[in-house]
Structure formats: C-alpha cells, structure tokens
N, CA, C, O and CB atoms as a CASP TS submission, in Angstrom:
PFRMAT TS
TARGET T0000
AUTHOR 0000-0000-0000
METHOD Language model
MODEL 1
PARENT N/A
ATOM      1  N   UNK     1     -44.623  -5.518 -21.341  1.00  0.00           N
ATOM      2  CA  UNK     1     -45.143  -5.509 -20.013  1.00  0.00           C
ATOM      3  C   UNK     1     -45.050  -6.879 -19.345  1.00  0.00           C
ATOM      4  O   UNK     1     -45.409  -6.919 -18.168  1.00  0.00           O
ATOM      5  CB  UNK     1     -46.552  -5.038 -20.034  1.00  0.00           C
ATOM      6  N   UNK     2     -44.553  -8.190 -20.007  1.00  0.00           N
ATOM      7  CA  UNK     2     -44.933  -8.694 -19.367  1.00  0.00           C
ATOM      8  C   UNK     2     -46.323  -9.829 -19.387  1.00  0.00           C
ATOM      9  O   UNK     2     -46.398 -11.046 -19.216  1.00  0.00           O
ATOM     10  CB  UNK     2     -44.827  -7.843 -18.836  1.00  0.00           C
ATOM     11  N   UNK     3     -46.885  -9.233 -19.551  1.00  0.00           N
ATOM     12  CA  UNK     3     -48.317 -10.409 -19.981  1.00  0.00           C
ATOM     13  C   UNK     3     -49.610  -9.438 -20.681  1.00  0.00           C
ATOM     14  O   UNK     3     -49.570  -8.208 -20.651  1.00  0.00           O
ATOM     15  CB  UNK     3     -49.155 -11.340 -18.151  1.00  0.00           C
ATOM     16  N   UNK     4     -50.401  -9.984 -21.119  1.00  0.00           N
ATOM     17  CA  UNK     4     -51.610  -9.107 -21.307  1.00  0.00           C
ATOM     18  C   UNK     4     -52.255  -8.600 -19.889  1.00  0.00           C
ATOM     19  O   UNK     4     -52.466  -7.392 -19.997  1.00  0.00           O
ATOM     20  CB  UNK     4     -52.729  -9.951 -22.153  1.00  0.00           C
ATOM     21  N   UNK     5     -52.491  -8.891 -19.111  1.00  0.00           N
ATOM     22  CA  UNK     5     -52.823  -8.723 -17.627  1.00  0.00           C
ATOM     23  C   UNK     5     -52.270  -7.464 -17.209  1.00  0.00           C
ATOM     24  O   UNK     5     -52.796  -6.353 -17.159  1.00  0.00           O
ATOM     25  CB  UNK     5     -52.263  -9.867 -16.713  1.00  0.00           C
ATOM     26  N   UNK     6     -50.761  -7.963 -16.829  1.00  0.00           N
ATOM     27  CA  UNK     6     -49.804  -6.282 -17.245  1.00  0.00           C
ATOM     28  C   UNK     6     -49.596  -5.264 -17.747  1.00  0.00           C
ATOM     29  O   UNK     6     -49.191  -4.182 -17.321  1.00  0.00           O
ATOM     30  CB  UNK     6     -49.127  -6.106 -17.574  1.00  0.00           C
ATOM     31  N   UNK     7     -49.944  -5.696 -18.880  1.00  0.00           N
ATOM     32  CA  UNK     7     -50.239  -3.972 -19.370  1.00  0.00           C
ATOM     33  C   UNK     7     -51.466  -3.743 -19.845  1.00  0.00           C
ATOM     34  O   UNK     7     -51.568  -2.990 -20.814  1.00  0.00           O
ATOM     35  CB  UNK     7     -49.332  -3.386 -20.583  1.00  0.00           C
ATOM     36  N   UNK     8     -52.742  -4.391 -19.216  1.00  0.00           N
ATOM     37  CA  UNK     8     -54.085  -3.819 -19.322  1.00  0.00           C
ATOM     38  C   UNK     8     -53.811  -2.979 -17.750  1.00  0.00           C
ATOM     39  O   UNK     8     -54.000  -1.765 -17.670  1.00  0.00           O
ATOM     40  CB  UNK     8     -55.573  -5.164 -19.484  1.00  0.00           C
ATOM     41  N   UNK     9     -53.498  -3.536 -16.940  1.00  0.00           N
ATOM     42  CA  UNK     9     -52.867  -2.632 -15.437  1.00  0.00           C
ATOM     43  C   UNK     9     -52.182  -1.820 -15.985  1.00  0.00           C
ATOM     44  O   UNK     9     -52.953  -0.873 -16.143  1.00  0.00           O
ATOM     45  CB  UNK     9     -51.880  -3.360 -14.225  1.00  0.00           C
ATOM     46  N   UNK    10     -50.948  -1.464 -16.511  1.00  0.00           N
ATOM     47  CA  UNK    10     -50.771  -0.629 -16.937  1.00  0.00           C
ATOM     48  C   UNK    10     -51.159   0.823 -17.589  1.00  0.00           C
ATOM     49  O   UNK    10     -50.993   2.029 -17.405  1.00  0.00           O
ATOM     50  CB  UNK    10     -50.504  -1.104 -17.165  1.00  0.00           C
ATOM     51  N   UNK    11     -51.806  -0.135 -18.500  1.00  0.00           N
ATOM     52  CA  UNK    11     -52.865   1.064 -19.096  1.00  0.00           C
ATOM     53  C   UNK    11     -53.979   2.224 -18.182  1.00  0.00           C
ATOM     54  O   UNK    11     -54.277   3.418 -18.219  1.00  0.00           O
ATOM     55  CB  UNK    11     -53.905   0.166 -19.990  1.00  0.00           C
ATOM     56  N   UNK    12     -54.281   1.146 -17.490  1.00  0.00           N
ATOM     57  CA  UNK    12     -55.248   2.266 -16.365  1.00  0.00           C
ATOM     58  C   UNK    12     -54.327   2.873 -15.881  1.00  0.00           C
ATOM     59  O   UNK    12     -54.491   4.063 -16.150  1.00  0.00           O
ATOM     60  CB  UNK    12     -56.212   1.698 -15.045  1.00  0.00           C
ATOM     61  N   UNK    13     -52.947   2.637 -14.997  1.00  0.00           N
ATOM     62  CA  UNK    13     -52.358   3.359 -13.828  1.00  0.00           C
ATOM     63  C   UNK    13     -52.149   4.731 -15.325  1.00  0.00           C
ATOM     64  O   UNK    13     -52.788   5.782 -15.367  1.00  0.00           O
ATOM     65  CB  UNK    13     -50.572   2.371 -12.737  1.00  0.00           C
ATOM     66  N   UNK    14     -51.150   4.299 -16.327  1.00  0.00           N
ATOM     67  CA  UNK    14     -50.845   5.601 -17.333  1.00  0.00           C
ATOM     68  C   UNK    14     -51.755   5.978 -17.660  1.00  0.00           C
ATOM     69  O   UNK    14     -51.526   7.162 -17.905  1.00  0.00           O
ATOM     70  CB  UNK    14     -50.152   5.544 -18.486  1.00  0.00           C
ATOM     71  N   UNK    15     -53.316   5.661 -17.975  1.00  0.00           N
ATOM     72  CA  UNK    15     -54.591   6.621 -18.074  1.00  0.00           C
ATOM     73  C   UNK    15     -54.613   7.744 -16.776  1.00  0.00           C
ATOM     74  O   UNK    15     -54.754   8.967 -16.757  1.00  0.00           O
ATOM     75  CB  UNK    15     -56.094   5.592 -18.010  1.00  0.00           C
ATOM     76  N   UNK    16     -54.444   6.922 -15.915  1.00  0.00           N
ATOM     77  CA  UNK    16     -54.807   7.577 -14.368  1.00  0.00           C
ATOM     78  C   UNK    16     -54.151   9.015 -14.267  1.00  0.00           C
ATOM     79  O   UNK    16     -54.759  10.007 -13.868  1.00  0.00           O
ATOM     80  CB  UNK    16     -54.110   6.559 -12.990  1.00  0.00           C
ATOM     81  N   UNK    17     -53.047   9.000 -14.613  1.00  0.00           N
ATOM     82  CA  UNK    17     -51.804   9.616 -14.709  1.00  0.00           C
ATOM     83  C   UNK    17     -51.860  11.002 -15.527  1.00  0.00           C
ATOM     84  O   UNK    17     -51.381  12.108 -15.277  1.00  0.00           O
ATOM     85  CB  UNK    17     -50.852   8.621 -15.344  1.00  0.00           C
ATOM     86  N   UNK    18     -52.605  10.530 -16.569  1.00  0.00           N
ATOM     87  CA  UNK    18     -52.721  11.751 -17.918  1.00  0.00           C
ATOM     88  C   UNK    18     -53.743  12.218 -17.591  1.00  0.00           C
ATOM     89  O   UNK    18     -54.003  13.202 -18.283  1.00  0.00           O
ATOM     90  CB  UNK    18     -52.832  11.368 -19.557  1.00  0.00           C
ATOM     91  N   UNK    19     -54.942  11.864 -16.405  1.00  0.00           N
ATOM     92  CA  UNK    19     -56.138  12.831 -16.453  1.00  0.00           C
ATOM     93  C   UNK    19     -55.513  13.713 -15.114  1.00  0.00           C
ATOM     94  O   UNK    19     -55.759  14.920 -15.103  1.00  0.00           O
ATOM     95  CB  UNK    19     -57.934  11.987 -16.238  1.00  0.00           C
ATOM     96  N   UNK    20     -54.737  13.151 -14.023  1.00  0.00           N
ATOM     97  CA  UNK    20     -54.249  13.918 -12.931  1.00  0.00           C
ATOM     98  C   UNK    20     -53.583  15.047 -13.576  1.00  0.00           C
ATOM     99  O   UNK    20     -53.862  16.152 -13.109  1.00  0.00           O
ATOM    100  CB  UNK    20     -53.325  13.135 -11.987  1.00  0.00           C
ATOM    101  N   UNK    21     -52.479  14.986 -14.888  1.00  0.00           N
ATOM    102  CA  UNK    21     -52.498  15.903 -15.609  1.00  0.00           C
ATOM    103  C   UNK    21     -52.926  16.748 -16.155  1.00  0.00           C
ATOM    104  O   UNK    21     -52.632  17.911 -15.878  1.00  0.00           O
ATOM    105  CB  UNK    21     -52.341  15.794 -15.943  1.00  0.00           C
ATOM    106  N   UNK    22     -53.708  16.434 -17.048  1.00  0.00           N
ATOM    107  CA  UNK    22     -55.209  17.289 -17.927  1.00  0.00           C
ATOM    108  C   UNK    22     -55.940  18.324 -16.693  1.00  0.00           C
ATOM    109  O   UNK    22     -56.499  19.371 -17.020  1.00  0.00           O
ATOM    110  CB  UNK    22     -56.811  15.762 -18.551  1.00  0.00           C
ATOM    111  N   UNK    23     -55.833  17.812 -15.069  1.00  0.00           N
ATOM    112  CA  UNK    23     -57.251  18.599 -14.243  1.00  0.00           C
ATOM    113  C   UNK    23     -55.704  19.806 -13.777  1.00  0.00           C
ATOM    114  O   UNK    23     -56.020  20.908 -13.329  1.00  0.00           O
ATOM    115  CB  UNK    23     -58.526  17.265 -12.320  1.00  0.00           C
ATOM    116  N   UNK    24     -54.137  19.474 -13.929  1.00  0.00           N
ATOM    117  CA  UNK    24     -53.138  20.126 -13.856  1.00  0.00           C
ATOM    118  C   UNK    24     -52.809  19.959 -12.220  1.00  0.00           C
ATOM    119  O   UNK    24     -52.480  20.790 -11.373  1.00  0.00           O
ATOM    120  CB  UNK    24     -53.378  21.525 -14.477  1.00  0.00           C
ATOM    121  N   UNK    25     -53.020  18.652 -12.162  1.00  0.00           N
ATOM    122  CA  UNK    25     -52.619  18.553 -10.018  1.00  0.00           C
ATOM    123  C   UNK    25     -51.115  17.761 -10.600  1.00  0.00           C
ATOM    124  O   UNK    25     -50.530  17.199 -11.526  1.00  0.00           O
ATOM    125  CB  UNK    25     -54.226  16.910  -8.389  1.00  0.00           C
ATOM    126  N   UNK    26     -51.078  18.298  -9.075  1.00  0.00           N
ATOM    127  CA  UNK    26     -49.482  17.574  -8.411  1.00  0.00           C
ATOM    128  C   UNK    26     -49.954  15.351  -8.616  1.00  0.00           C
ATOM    129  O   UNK    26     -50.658  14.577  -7.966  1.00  0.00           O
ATOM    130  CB  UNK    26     -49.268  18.357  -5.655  1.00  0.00           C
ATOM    131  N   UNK    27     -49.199  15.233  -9.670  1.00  0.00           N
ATOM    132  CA  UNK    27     -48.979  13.614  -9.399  1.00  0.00           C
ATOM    133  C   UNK    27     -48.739  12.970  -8.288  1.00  0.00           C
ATOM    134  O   UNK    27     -49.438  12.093  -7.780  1.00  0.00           O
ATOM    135  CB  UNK    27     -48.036  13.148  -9.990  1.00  0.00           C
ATOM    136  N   UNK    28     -47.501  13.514  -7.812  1.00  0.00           N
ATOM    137  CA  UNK    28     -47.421  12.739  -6.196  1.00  0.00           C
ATOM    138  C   UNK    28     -48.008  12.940  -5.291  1.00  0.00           C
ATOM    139  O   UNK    28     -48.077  12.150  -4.349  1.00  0.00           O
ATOM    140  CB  UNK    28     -46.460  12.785  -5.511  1.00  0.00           C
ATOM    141  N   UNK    29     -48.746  14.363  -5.356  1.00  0.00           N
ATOM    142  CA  UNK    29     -49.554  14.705  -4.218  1.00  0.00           C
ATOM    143  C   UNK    29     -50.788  13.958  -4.514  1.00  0.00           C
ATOM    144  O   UNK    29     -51.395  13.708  -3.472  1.00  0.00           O
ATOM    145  CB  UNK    29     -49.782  16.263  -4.009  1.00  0.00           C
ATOM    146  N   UNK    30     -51.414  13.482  -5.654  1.00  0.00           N
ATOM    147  CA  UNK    30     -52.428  12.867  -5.700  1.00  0.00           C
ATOM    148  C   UNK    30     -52.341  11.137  -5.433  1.00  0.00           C
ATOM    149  O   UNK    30     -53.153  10.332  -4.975  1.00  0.00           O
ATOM    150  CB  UNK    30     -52.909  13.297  -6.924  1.00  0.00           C
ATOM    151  N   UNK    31     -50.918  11.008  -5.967  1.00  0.00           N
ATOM    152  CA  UNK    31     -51.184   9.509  -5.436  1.00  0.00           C
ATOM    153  C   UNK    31     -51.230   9.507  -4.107  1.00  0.00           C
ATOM    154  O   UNK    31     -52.146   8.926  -3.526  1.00  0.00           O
ATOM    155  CB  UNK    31     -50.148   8.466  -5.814  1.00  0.00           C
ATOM    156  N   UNK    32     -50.000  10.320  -3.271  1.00  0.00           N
ATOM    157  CA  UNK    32     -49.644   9.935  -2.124  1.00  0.00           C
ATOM    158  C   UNK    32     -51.205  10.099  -1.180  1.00  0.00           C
ATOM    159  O   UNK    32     -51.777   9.515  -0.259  1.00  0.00           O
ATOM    160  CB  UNK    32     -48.277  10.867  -1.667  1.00  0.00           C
ATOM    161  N   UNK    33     -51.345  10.849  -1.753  1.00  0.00           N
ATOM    162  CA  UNK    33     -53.054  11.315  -0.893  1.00  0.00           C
ATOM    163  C   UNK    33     -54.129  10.250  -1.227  1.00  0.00           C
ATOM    164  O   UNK    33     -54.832   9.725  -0.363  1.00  0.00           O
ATOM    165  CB  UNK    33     -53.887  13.028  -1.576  1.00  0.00           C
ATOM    166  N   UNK    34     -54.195   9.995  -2.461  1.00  0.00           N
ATOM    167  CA  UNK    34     -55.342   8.771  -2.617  1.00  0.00           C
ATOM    168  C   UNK    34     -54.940   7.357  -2.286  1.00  0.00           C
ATOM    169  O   UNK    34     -55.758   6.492  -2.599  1.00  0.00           O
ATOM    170  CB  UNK    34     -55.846   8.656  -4.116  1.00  0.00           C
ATOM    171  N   UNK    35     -54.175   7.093  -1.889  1.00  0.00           N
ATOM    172  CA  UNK    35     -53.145   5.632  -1.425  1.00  0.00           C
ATOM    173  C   UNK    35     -53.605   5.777  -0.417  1.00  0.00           C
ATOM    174  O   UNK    35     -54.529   5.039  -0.077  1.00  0.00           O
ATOM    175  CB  UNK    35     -51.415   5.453  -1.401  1.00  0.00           C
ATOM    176  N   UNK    36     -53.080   6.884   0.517  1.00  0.00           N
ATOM    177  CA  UNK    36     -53.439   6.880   2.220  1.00  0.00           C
ATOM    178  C   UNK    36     -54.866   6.544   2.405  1.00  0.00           C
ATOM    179  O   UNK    36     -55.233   5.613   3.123  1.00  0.00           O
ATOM    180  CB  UNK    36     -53.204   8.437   3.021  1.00  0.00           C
ATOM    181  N   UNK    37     -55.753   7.403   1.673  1.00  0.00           N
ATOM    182  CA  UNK    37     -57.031   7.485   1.833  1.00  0.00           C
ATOM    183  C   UNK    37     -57.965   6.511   1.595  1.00  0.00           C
ATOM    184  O   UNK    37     -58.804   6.324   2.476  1.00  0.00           O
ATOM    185  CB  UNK    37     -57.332   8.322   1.282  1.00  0.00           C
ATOM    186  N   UNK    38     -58.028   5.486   0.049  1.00  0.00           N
ATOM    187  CA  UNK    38     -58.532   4.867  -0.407  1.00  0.00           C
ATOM    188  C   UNK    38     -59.205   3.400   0.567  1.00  0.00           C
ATOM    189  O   UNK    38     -60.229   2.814   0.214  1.00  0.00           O
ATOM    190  CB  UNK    38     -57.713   4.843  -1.380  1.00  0.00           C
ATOM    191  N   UNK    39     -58.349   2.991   1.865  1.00  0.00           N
ATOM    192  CA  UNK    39     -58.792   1.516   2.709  1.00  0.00           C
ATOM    193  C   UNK    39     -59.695   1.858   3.098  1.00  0.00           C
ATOM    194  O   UNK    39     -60.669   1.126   3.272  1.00  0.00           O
ATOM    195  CB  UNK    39     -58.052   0.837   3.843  1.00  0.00           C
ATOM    196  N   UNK    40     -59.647   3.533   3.455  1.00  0.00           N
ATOM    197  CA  UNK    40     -60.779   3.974   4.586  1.00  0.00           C
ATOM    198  C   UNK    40     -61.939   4.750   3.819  1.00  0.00           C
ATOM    199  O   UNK    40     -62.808   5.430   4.364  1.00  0.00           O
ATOM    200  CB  UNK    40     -60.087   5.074   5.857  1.00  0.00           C
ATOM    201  N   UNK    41     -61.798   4.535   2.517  1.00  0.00           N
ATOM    202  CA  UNK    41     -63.072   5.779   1.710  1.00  0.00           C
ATOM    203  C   UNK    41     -64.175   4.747   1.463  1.00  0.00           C
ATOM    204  O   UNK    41     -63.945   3.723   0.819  1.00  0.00           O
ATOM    205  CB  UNK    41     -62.533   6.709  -0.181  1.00  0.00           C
ATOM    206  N   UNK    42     -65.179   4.981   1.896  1.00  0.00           N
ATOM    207  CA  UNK    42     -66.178   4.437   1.379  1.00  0.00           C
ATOM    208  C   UNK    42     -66.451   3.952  -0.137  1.00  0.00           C
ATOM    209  O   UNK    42     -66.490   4.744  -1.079  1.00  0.00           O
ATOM    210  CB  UNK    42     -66.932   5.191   1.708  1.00  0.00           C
ATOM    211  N   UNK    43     -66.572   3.041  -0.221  1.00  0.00           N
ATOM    212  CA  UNK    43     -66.954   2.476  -2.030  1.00  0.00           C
ATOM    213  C   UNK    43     -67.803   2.889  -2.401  1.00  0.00           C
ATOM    214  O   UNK    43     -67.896   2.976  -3.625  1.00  0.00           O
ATOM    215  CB  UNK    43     -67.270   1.120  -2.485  1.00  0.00           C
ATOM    216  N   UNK    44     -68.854   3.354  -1.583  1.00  0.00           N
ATOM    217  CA  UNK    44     -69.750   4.285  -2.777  1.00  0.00           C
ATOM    218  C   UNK    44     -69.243   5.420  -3.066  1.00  0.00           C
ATOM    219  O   UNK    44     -69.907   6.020  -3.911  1.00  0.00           O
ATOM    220  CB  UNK    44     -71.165   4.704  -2.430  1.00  0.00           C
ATOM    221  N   UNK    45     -68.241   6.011  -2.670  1.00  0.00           N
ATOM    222  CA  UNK    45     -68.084   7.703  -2.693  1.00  0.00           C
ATOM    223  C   UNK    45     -66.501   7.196  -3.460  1.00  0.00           C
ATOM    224  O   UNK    45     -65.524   7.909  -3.232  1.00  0.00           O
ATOM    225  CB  UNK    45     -68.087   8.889  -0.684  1.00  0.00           C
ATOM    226  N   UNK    46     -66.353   6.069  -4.270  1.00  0.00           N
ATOM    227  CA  UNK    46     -65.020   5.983  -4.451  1.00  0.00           C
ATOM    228  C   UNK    46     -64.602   7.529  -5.835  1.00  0.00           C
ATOM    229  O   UNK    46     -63.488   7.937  -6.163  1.00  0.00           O
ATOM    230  CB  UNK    46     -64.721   4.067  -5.030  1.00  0.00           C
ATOM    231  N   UNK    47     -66.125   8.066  -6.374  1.00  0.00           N
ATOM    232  CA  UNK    47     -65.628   8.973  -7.566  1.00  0.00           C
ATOM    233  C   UNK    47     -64.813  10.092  -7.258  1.00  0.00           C
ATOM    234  O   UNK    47     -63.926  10.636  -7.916  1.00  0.00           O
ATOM    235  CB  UNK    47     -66.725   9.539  -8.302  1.00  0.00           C
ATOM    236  N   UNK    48     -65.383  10.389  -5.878  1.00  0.00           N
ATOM    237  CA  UNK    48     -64.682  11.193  -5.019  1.00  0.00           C
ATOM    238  C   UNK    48     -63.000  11.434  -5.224  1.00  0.00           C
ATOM    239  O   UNK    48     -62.457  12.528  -5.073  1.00  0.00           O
ATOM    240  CB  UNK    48     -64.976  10.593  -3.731  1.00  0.00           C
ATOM    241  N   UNK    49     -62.393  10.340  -5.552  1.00  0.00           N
ATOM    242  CA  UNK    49     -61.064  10.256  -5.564  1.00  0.00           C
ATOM    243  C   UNK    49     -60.693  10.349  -7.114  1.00  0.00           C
ATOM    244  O   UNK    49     -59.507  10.187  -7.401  1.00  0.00           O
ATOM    245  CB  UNK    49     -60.586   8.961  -4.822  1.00  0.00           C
ATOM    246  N   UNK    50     -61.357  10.529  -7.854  1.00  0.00           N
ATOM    247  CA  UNK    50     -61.136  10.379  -9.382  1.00  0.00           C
ATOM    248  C   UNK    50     -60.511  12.365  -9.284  1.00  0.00           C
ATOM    249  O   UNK    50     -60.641  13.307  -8.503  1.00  0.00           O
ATOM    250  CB  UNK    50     -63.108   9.789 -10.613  1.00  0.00           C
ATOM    251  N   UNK    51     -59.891  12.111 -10.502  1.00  0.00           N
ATOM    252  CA  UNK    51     -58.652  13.385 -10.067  1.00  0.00           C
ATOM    253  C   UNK    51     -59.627  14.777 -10.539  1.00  0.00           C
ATOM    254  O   UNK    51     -59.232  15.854 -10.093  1.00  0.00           O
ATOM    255  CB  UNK    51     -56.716  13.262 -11.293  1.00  0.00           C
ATOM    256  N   UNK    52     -60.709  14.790 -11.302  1.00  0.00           N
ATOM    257  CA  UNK    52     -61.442  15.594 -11.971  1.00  0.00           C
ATOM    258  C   UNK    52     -62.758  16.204 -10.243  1.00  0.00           C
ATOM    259  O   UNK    52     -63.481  17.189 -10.095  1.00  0.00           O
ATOM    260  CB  UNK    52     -62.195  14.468 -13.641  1.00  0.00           C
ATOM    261  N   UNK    53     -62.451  14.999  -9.336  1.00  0.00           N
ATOM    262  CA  UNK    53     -63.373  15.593  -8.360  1.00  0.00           C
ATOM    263  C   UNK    53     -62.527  15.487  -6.755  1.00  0.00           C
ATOM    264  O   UNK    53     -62.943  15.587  -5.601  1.00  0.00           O
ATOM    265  CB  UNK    53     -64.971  14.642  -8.437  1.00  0.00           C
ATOM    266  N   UNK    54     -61.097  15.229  -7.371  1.00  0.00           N
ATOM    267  CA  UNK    54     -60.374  15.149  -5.864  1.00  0.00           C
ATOM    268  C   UNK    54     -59.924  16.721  -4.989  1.00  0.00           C
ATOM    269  O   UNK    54     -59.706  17.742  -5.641  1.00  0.00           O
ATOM    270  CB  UNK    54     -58.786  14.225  -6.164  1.00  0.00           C
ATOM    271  N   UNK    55     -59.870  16.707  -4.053  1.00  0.00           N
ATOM    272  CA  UNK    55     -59.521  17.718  -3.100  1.00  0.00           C
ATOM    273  C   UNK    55     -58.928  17.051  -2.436  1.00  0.00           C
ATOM    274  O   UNK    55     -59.272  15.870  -2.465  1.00  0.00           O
ATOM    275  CB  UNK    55     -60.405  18.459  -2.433  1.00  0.00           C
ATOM    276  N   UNK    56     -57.692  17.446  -1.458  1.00  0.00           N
ATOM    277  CA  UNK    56     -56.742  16.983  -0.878  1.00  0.00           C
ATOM    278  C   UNK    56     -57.353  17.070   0.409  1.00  0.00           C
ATOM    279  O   UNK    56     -57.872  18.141   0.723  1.00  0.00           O
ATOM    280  CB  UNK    56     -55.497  17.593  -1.129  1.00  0.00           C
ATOM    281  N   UNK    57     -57.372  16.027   1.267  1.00  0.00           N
ATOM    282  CA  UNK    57     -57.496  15.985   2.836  1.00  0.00           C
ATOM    283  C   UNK    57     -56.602  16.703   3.886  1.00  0.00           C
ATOM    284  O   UNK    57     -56.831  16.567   5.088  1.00  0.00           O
ATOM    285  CB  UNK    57     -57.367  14.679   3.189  1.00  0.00           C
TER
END
C-alpha cells in the first residue's frame, strides 16, 4: 500500500465494501449516492449512511 497510513485507509474503504455486500446493495449505487450526500448530511445522523441503514435519496 504504500505506508502504514495507506493501508489502514485501505482497510476501512475494503471493510466498507464487504458490508455494502453482506446488506446485498448495488456498490456504485451506494458510493455514488453517499459521496453526493455526505458534505450536506448532518454529523450526527452520519449512521444513516452506514450501508446496513442506507436508503437511496
């Protein structure tokens, strides 16, 4: 990866990845949707976007 830094980042984005899997959603539809969304989501409601409680806007 690169550095330890790098692939501790790593590790989350490929964690991220295998639970969007496991709940059985569209990958791109979840990034592309939580990317757009995320500047404007409130930080308290960030669980909201976790793939086990996401709904598409």
């Amino acid at each position: 990866m690169g550095s330890e830094l790098a692939g501790q980042h790593a590790a989350v984005v490929i964690s991220l990845m295998q639970l969007v899997k496991l709940n059985r959603l569209d990958p791109w539809a979840y990034l592309r949707d939580v990317l757009a969304r995320i500047h404007s989501h409130p930080s308290h409601r960030l669980d909201e976007l976790l793939p086990h409680r996401w709904r598409p806007s």
